[in-house]
TORMARTI-797419 format. One record per residue: y, z, x of N, C-alpha, C in turn; residue in one letter. Coordinates in steps of 0.02 Angstrom, whole numbers, padded with zeros to 5 digits, always signed. Layout:
BEGIN
YZXYZXYZXA ...
This chain:
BEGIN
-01791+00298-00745-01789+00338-00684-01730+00316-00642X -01686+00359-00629-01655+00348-00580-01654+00299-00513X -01614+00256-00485-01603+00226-00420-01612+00268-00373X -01660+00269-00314-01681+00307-00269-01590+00302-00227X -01549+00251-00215-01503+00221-00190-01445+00281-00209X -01436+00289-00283-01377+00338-00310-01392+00443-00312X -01438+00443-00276-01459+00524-00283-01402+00547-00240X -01373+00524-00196-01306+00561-00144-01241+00569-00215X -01245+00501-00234-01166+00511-00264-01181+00536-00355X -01250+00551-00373-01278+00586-00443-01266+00670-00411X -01277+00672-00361-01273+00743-00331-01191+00765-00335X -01181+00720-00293-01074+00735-00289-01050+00727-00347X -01069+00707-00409-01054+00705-00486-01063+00788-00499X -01148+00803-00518-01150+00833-00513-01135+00923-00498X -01118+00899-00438-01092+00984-00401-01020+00987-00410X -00978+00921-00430-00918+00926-00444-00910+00973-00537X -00954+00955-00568-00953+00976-00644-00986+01044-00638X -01033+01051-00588-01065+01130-00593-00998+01159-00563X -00988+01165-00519-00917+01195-00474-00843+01193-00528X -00852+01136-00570-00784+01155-00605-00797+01212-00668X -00864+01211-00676-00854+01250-00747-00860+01322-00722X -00940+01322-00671-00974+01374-00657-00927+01397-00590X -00894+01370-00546-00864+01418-00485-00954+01363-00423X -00913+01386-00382-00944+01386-00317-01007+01434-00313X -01014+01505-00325-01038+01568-00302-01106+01563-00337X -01090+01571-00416-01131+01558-00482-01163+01489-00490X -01147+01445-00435-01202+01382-00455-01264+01372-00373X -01305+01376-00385-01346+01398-00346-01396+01317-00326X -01417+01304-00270-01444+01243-00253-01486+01224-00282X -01546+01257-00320-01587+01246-00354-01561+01207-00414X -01518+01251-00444-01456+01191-00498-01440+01158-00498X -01408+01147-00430-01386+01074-00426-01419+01024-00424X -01494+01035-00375-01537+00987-00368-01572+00972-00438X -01588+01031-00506-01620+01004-00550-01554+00986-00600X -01499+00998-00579-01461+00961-00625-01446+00902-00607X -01451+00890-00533-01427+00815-00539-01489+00738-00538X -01558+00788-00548-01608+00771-00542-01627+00740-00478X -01607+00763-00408-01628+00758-00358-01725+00801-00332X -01730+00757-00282-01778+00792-00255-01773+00860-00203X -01800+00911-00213-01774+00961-00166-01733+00949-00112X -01783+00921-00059-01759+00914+00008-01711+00864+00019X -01680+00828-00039-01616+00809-00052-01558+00831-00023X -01535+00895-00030-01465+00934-00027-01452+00921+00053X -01508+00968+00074-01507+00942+00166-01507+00865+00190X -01561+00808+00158-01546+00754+00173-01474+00729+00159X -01445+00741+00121-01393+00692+00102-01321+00748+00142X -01318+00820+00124-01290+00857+00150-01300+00893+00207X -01303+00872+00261-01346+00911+00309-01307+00978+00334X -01252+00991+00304-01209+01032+00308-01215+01085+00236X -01270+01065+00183-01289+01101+00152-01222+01108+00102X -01246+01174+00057-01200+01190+00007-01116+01182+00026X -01105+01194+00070-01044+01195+00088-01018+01115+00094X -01026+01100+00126-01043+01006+00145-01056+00994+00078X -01073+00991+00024-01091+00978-00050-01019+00968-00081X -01005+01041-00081-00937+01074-00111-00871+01034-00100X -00871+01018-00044-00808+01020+00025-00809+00954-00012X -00867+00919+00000-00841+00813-00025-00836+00807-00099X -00877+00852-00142-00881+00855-00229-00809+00879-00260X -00763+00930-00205-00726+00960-00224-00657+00881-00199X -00674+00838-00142-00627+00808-00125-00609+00739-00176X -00688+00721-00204-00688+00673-00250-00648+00675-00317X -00657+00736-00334-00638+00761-00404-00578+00757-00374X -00537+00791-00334-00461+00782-00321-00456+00703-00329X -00474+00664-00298-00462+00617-00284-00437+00546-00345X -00514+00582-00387-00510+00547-00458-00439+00575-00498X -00434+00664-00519-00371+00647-00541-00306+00618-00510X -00330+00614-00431-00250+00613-00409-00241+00524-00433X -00308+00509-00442-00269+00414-00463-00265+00405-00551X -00283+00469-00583-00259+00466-00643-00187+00492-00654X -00171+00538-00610-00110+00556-00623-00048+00496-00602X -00060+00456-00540-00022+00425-00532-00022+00354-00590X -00102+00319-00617-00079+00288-00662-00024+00311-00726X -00028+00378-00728-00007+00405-00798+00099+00401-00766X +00091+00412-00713+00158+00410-00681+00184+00368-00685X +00147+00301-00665+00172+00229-00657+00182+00199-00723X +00122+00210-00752+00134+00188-00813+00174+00193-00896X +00205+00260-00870+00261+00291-00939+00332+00265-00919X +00350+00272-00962+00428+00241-00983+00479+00318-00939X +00475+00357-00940+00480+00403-00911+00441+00475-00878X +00483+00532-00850+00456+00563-00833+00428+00621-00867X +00452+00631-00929+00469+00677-00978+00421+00635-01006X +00400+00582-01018+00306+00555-01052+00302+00555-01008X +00306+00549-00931+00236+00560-00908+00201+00638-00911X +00238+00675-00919+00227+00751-00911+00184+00758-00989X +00219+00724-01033+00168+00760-01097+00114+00727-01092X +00108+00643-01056+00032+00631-01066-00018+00676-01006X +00012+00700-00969-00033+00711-00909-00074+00799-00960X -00008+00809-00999-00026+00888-01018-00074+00886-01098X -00066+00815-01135-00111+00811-01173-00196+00774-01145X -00174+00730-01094-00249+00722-01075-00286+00781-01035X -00237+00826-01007-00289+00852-00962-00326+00906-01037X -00269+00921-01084-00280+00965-01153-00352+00952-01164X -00339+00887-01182-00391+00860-01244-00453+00844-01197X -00445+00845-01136-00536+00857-01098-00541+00934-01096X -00510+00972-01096-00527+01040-01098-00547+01072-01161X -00515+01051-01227-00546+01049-01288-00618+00999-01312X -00627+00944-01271-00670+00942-01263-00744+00952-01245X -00720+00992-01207-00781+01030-01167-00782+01105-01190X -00764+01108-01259-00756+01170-01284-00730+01221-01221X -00683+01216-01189-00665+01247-01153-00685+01275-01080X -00731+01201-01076-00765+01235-01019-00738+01205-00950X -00713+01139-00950-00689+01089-00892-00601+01113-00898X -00587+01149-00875-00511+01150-00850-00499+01111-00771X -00451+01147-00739-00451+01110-00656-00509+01092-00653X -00517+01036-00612-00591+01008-00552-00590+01062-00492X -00524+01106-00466-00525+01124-00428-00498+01218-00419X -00487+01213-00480-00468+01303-00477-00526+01322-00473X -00582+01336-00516-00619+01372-00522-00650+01398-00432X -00656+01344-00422-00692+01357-00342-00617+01383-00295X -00565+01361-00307-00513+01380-00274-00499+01441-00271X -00507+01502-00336-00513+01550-00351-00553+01599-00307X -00617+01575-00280-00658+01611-00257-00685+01587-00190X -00700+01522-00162-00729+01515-00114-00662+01520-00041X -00625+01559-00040-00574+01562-00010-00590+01570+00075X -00669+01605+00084-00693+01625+00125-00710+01564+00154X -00736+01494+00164-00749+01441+00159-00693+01404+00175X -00680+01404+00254-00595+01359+00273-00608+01285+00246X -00663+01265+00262-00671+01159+00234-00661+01184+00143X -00690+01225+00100-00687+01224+00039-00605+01238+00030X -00568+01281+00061-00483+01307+00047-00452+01216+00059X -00469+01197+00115-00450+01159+00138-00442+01098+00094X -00528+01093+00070-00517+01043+00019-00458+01034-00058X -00472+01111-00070-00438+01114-00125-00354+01102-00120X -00335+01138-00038-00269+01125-00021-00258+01068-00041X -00303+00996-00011-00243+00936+00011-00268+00901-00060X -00309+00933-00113-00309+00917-00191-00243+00920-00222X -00240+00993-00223-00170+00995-00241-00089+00973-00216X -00110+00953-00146-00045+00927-00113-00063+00853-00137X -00093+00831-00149-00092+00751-00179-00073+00742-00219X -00088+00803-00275-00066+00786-00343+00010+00797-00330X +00020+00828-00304+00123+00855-00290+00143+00801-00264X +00081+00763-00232+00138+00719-00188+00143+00646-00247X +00108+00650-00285+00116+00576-00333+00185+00597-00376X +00202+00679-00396+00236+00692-00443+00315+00694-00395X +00305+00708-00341+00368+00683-00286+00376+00610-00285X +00334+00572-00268+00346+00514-00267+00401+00499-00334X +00354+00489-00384+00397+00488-00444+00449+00499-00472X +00468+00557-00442+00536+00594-00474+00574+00545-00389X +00549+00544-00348+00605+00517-00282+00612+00452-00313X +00566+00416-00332+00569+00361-00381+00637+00343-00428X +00642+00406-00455+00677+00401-00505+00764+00436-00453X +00768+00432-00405+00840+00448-00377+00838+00528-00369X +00776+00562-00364+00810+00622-00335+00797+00637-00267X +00826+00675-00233+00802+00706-00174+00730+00713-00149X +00710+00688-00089+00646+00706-00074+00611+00795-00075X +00678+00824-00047+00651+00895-00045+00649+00932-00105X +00700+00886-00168+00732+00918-00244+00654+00911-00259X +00632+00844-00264+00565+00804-00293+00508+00858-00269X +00500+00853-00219+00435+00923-00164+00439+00957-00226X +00497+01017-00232+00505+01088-00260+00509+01058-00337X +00522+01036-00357+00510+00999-00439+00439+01000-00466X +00397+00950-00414+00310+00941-00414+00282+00995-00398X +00303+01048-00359+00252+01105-00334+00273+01145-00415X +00313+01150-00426+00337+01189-00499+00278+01149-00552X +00290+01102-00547+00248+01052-00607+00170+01045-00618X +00166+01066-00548+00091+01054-00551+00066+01144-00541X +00097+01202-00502+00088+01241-00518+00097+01267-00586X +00135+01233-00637+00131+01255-00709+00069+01229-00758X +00072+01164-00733+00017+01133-00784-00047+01165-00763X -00069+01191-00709-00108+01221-00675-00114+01306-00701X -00061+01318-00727-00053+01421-00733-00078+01401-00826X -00057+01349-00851-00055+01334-00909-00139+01315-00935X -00167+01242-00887-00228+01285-00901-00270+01310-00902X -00253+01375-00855-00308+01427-00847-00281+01452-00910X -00245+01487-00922-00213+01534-00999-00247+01501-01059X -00239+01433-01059-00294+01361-01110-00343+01380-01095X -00373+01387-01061-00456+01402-01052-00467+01474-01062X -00425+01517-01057-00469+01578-01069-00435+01616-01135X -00381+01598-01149-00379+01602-01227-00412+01556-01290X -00441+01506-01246-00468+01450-01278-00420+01430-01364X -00366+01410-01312-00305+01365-01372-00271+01337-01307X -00227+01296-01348-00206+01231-01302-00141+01266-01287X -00102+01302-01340-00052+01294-01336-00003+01318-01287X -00039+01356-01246+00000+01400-01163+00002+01320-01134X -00050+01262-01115-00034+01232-01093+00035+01194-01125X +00016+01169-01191+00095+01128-01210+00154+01157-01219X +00145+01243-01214+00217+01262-01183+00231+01257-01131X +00196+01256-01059+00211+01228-00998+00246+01179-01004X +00203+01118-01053+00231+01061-01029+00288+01039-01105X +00320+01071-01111+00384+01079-01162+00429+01106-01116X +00431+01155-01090+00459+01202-01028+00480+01133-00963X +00423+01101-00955+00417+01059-00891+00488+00980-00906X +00457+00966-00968+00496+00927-01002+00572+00944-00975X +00578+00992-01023+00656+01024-00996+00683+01009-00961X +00654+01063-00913+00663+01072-00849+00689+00994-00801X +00644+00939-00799+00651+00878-00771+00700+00846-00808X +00711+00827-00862+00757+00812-00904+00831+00817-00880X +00836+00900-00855+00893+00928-00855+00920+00890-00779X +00858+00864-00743+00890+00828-00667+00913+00767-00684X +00888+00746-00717+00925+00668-00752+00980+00646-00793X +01004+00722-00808+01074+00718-00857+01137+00717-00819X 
């Protein structure tokens, strides 16, 4: 049986994996609570801001987690051109994993809960994190702060267009032409 102690952060697991596969709209409280094996009156105790308040911190965590995988994957390659293919084969090979069901942590809900300023919001400064590790990096490497900005918003809006096209053609390979394309592309600032 579960730790009475971990039902807040089994919940924010939880609503982060219902929300990435299922969307915001299509996962309904009752789900969450028997998926994360909470007790009903859970969602309100722990969220007293309810579904939204759920979403808003489930959606900030999941940013959060990739944004410190992306930067290990940054820090840790010999370049930028590997860091780009590992970022585009790991995010691959969890999406083939999940038979196609885990793409973004954060499109799916980004897509639709637009109505929801704390949910836009969240997803905004998701994605400005991830741009900002891939700025860092490239400023890292001697380019322009504003070159680096417009480099990462390209990079992460590709690996991002790449895989939704991966997920709903269910094949990888729209994503590893992004990131063949991306390759390039960065390459060509370093020559």
């Amino acid at each position: 049986m579960p730790r009475r102690t971990d039902t807040r952060q089994r919940m924010l697991d939880t609503a982060a994996s219902l929300f990435r596969t299922k969307g915001y709209h299509a996962t309904g409280l009752n789900q969450l609570v028997s998926a994360g094996g909470a007790p009903k009156g859970s969602v309100y105790f722990h969220f007293p801001g309810g579904k939204e308040q759920l979403a808003t911190e489930a959606l900030d965590a999941a940013a959060r987690h990739l944004c410190e995988r992306l930067r290990e994957i940054f820090t840790g390659t010999a370049s930028t051109a590997e860091a780009i293919d590992t970022v585009v084969e790991t995010l691959g090979a969890e999406l083939l994993a999940s038979d196609f069901q885990r793409g973004c942590p954060l499109a799916t809900v980004a897509l639709e809960a637009t109505d929801s300023e704390p949910i836009r919001h969240a997803c905004a400064a998701g994605y400005l994190s991830w741009q900002e590790v891939v700025t860092d990096h490239l400023t890292g490497q001697g380019i322009d702060r504003e070159r680096a900005s417009s480099l990462a918003a390209v990079a992460i809006a590709g690996i991002e267009g790449g895989l939704l096209l991966a997920r709903t053609q269910r094949d990888l390979e729209p994503l590893r032409t992004v990131g063949r394309h991306l390759r390039a592309t960065l390459d060509k600032e370093f020559s």
